[in-house]
Every structure is written in C-alpha cells, then in structure tokens.
C-alpha positions in Angstrom: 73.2 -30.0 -119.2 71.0 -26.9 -119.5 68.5 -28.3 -116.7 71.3 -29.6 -114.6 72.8 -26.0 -114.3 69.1 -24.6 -113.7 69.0 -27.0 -110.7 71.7 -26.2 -109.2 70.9 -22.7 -110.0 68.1 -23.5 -108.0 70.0 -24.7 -104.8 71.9 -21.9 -104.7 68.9 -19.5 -104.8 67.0 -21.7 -101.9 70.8 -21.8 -99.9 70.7 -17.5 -100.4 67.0 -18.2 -98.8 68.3 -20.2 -95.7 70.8 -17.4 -95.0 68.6 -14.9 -95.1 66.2 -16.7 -92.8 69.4 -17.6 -90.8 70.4 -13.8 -90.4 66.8 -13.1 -89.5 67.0 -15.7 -86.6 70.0 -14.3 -85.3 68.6 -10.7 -85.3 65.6 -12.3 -83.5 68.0 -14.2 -80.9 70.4 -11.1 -80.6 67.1 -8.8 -79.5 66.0 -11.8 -76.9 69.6 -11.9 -75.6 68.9 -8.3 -75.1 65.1 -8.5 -73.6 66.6 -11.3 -70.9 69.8 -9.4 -70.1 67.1 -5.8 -69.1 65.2 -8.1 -67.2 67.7 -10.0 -65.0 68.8 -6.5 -64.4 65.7 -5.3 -63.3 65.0 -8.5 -61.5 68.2 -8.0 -59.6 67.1 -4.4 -58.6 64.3 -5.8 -56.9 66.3 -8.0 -55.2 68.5 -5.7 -53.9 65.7 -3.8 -52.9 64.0 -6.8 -51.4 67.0 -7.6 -49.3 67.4 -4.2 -48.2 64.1 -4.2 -46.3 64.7 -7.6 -45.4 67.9 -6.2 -43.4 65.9 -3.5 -42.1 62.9 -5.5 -40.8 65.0 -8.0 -39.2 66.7 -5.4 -36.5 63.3 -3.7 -35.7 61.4 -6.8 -35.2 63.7 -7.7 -32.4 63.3 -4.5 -31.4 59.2 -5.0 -31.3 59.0 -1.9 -33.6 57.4 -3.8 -36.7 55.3 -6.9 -36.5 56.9 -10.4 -37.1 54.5 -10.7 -40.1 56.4 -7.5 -41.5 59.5 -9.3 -41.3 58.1 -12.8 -42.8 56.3 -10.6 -45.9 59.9 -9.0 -46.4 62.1 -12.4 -46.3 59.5 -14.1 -48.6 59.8 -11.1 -51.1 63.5 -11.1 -51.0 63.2 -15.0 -51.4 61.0 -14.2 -54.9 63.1 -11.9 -56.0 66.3 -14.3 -56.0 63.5 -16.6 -57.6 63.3 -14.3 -60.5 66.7 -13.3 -60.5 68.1 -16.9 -61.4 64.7 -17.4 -63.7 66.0 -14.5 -65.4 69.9 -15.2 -65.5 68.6 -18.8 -66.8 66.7 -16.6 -70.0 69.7 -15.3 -70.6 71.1 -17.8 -71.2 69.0 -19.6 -72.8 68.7 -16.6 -75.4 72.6 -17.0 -75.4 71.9 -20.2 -76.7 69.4 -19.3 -79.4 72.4 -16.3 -80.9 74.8 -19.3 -81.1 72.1 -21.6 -82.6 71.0 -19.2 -85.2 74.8 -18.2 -85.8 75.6 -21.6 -86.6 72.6 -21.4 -89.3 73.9 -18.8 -90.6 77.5 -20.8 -91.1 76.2 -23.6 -92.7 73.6 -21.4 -94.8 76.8 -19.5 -95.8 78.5 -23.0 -96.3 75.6 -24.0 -98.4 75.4 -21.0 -100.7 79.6 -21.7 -101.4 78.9 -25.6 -102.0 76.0 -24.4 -104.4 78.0 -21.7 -105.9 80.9 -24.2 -106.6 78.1 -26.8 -108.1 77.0 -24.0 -110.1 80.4 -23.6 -111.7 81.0 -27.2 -111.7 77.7 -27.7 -113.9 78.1 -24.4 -116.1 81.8 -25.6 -116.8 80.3 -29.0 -118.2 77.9 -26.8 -120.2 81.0 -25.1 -122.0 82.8 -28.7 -122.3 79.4 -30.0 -123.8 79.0 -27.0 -126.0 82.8 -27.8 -127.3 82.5 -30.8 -127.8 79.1 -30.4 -129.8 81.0 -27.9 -132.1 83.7 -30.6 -132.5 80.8 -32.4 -134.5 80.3 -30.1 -136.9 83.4 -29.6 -139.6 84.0 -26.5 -140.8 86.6 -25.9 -143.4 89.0 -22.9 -143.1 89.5 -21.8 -147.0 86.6 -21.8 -149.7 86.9 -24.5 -152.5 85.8 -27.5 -153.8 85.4 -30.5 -151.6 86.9 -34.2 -152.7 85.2 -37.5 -151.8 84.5 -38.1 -148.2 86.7 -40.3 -146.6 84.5 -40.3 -143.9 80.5 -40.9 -143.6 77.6 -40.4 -140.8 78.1 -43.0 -138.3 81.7 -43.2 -138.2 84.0 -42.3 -135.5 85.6 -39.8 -136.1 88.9 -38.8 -133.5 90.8 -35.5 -132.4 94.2 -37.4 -132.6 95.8 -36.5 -136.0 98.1 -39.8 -135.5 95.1 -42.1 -135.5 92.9 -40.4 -137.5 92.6 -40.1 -141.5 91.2 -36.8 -143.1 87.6 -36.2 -143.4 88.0 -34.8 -147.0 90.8 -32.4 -149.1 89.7 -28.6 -149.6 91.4 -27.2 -152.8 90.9 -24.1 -154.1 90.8 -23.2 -157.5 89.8 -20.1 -158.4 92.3 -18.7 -159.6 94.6 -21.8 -159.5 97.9 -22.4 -159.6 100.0 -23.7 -162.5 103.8 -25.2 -161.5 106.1 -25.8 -164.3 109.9 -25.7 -164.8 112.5 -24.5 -166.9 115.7 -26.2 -167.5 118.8 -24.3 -166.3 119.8 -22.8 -169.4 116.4 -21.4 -170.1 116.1 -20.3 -166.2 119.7 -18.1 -166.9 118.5 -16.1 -170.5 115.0 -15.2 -169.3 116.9 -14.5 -166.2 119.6 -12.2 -168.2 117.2 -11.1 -170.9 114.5 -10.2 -168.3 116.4 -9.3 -165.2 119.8 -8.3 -165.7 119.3 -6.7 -169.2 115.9 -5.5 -168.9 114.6 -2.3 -169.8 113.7 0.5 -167.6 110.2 -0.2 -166.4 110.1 -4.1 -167.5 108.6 -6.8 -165.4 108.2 -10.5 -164.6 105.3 -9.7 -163.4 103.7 -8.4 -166.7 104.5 -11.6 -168.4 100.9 -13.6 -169.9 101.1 -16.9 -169.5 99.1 -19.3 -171.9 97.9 -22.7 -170.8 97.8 -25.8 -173.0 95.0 -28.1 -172.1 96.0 -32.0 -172.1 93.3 -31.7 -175.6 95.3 -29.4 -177.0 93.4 -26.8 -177.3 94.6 -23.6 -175.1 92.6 -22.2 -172.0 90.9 -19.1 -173.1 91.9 -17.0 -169.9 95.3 -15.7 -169.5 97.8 -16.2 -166.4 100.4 -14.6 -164.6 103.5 -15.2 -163.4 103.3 -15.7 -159.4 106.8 -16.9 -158.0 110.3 -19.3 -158.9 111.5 -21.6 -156.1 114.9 -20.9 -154.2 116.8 -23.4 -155.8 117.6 -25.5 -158.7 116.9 -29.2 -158.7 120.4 -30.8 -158.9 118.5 -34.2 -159.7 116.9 -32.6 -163.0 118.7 -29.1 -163.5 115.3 -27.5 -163.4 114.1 -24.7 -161.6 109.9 -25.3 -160.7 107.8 -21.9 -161.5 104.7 -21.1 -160.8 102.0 -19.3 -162.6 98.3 -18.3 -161.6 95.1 -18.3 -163.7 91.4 -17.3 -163.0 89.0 -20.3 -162.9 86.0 -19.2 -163.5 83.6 -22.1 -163.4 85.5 -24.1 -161.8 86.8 -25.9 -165.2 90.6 -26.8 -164.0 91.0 -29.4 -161.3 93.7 -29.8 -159.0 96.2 -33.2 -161.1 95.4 -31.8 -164.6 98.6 -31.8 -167.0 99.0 -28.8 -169.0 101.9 -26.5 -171.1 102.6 -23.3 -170.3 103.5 -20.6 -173.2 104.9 -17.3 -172.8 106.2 -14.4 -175.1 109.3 -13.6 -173.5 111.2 -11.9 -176.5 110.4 -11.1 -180.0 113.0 -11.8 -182.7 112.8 -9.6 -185.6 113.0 -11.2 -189.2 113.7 -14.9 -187.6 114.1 -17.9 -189.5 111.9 -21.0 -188.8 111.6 -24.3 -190.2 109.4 -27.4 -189.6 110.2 -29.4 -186.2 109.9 -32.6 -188.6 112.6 -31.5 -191.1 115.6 -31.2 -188.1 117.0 -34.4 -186.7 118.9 -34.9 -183.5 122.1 -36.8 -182.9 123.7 -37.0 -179.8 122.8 -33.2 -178.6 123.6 -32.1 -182.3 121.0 -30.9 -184.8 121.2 -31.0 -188.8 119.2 -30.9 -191.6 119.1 -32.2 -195.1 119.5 -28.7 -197.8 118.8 -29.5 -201.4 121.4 -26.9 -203.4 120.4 -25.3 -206.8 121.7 -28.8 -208.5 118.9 -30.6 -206.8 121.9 -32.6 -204.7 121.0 -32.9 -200.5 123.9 -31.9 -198.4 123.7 -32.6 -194.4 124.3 -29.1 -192.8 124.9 -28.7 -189.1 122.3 -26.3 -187.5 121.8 -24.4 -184.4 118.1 -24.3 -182.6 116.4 -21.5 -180.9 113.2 -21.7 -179.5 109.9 -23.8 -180.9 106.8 -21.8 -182.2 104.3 -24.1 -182.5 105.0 -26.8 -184.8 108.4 -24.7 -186.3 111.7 -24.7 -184.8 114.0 -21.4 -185.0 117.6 -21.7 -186.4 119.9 -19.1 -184.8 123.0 -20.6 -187.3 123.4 -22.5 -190.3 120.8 -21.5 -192.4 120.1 -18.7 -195.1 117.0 -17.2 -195.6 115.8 -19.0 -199.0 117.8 -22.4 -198.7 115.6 -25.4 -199.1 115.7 -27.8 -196.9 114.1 -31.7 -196.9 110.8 -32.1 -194.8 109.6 -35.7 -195.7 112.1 -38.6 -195.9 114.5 -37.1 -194.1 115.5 -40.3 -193.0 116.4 -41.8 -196.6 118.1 -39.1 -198.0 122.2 -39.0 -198.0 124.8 -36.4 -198.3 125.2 -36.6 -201.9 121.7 -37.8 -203.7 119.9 -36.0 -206.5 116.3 -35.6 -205.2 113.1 -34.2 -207.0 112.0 -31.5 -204.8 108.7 -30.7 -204.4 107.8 -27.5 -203.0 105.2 -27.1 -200.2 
C-alpha cells in the first residue's frame, strides 16, 4: 500500500510538471499572438502607404509627369504589401491557435493534477483502512490481569461480529479481588441497626476487616474490606449478596474459589458459649441436654446467638456454670442418671 501511494504520489508530481510546462507554452503562445498582431500592424502601415503612392502615381502618369515604370514599381509594392498583410493576419492567427492549444494543455494538465490528487487520496485512504485493519490483528486487552485459556489459536479466523464470534480469552483481575457473600435477612437488619442506625459517632462499615476462609480451612493471611451491599434482597433466598475486597498479592486467589467470610461486628462482654456439638435442632428450635447437681439430664430449651469457631453463643436459657451434655447427646433422655465426665 505504501508503494501504491508513492506512485501515485508520483503522478501527481509529473501532472504538477505538465502544468507547468503547459503555462509556459501558453506564456510562449500569448507573446507570439503579440509578435504577429505588431507585425500585421506594421505590415498594414506599409500597405497603406503603398497604396497611397499607388493613387498618386496613377493620376501623374496619365498626366506624363512620372514614368509608367514609376507607376508599375508602385502597384507591385502595394501588391506586396497586401501580400504581407494577409501573411501576417494568417500568423495571427495561427498564434491564436497555438494560445488555445497550449490553454487546453493547461486544462487537461489541471485535469490531471485533480485526477492524481483524488488517486492520491483514494490510495492514502486504503493505507489508513490497511493500517486498521492490521491493528485489528493484534488483541489488546483493556484492564490488567490474568489471562484464561485461549479459545482461539494462530490460524484461526477470527471475526468482528460479536453474534458469530466466540471470545478470544477472559481477562480477570485479581489483585485486589473481590469476595461476594450474603447475609440472610435477619442478619442483613442487626448489623444494619447495630451498625447503621445505632452506631456511634464516627463508626463505619467501611472500617470493618473482613477474614477469608480458604476452602482448606486455613484463613487467608491478608485482611479485606468491606466494598458495597446490593439494592435489594433476594425474595427467592431472603439474602442480601455483599461484597468484600482483598489484596492478592501473588496472584494466590483465582476467580471460582469458594471461601467464608468472618467479621467482628460486636463484641459481647462476659458471653456464654458452648460446643456447636452439644445443641440440637428441631424444627427451628434449639435445646440442650443439662446434667443437674443429682447427676439427672433435663432437656432445656435454648436460644442461639452467633458461632465463634467451633462454639455457639446462648443469649437465653443457660447459667453461667450449668453443665451441659457434649457426647451422646442423642441417647440421653429427660430424666436419666448419667456419669459425667468433665472436659
């Protein structure tokens, strides 16, 4: 495409040439025009002069005043004359002719430099359209990140049409990444109302550290943020989806991983916590088995707070001291004399 423009390029400078040599010819033919039209006009002086003696010889000849040869010489001169006269009116013309000529050359010189001009144009604009569609061969991606497996590879064709096409590859990035979990409605309303509504001065979502969970177990070493809540609730689940950003240094969390998230939201002074293993669930309803000071179990209703790693906290039903059963919970009834064992 380059050496296409340069030729026409090319054209246009030798068309530029032809107009100049055009415009030269018409300067040349414009000062012949002028050359012929001095010398008809002198060639008509000397007619006019020629006829004048002719028209004086003629009455003195009859007259026998000048000699017949006189007369003859004069006639023959005036004869030249009008010889030269239409000789010259011809050069004028002819010169006429050369101006038009050489004007015409200069019109289709001119003609030829716009033709060029517009082939000139016409090749750089298939230079530009080359030049596009060469970048269209070359796949940048607009955000930094890491790369997934090609869907794509060299030799393929690839096309523009987003319909018809699949994607080349996805671009995540991860550093930091984002973390999306959820909170079930009641959760969602007392951070809301412990955080929000009853906050004090000065306290922020924003200052909450969030712990990740790894699918191991073990917990990610670097702390998150919280980043944003959805606009609404999901009526299918009664969850609300969060979301919470981490750095990634390294590059160790991938886009799919499962994870928990664990926040300190409130701190409960002087709570009361006992193993997840030693509450059971029935219908909605939590209880545990309490051994008394006569050894006898007794199945006591409870009320849950939050977990704390392998501990639940009861908000109701409990005293600080009571013994409850952690191992066999499922054999023991309201009632039975046990053997506790403390642990």
């Amino acid at each position: 495409m380059a050496h296409l423009t340069q030729l026409r390029q090319g054209q246009l400078e030798q068309a530029q040439s032809q107009v100049t040599q055009a415009e030269a010819q018409v300067a040349t033919a414009t000062s012949q025009v002028g050359q012929a039209q001095a010398q008809l006009q002198a060639t008509q002086a000397n007619q006019v002069k020629a006829q004048l003696d002719v028209d004086k010889y003629t009455p003195l000849a009859e007259q026998k005043a000048v000699t017949r040869q006189d007369l003859d010489n004069a006639v023959q001169a005036n004869k030249a004359a009008g010889a030269q006269v239409q000789a010259a009116k011809a050069g004028v013309e002819s010169a006429r002719s050369q101006l038009k000529l050489a004007t015409a050359q200069v019109g289709t010189a001119k003609a030829a430099i716009s033709t060029a001009k517009g082939q000139v144009e016409n090749a750089t604009a298939a230079v530009k359209t080359a030049e596009l569609n060469l970048g269209f061969t070359r796949i940048v991606s607009p955000i930094d990140g890491i790369a997934g497996i090609a869907q794509a590879q060299v030799g393929n064709l690839i096309s523009s049409n987003a319909n018809n096409s699949t994607p080349l590859t996805t671009v995540s990035t991860v550093d930091p990444i984002k973390v999306y979990f959820t909170l079930n409605e009641q959760e969602y309303l007392e951070f809301t109302k412990r955080n929000l509504i009853d906050a004090q001065p000065g306290a922020s979502v924003a200052q909450l550290q969030l712990n990740l969970i790894l699918a191991d177990g073990t917990t990610y070493p670097q702390k998150g943020t919280f980043l944003f809540a959805d606009r609404q609730v999901d009526p299918k689940t009664g969850a609300i989806r969060l979301a919470g950003v981490f750095p990634n240094p390294g590059n160790v969390l991938r886009p799919g991983q499962f994870g928990r998230i664990r926040a300190m939201t409130s701190t409960k002074e002087n709570a009361l916590m006992v193993p997840q293993r030693a509450v059971s669930e029935l219908q909605g309803s939590y209880q545990v088995a309490v051994v008394g000071d006569d050894n006898k179990v007794s199945i006591r209703p409870v009320k849950v707070g939050d977990k704390v790693d392998q501990n639940w906290i009861i908000n109701d039903g409990l005293k600080a001291g009571e013994r409850v059963v952690v191992e066999g919970t499922q054999k023991v009834r309201p009632g039975m004399v046990v053997n506790p064992v403390n642990k």
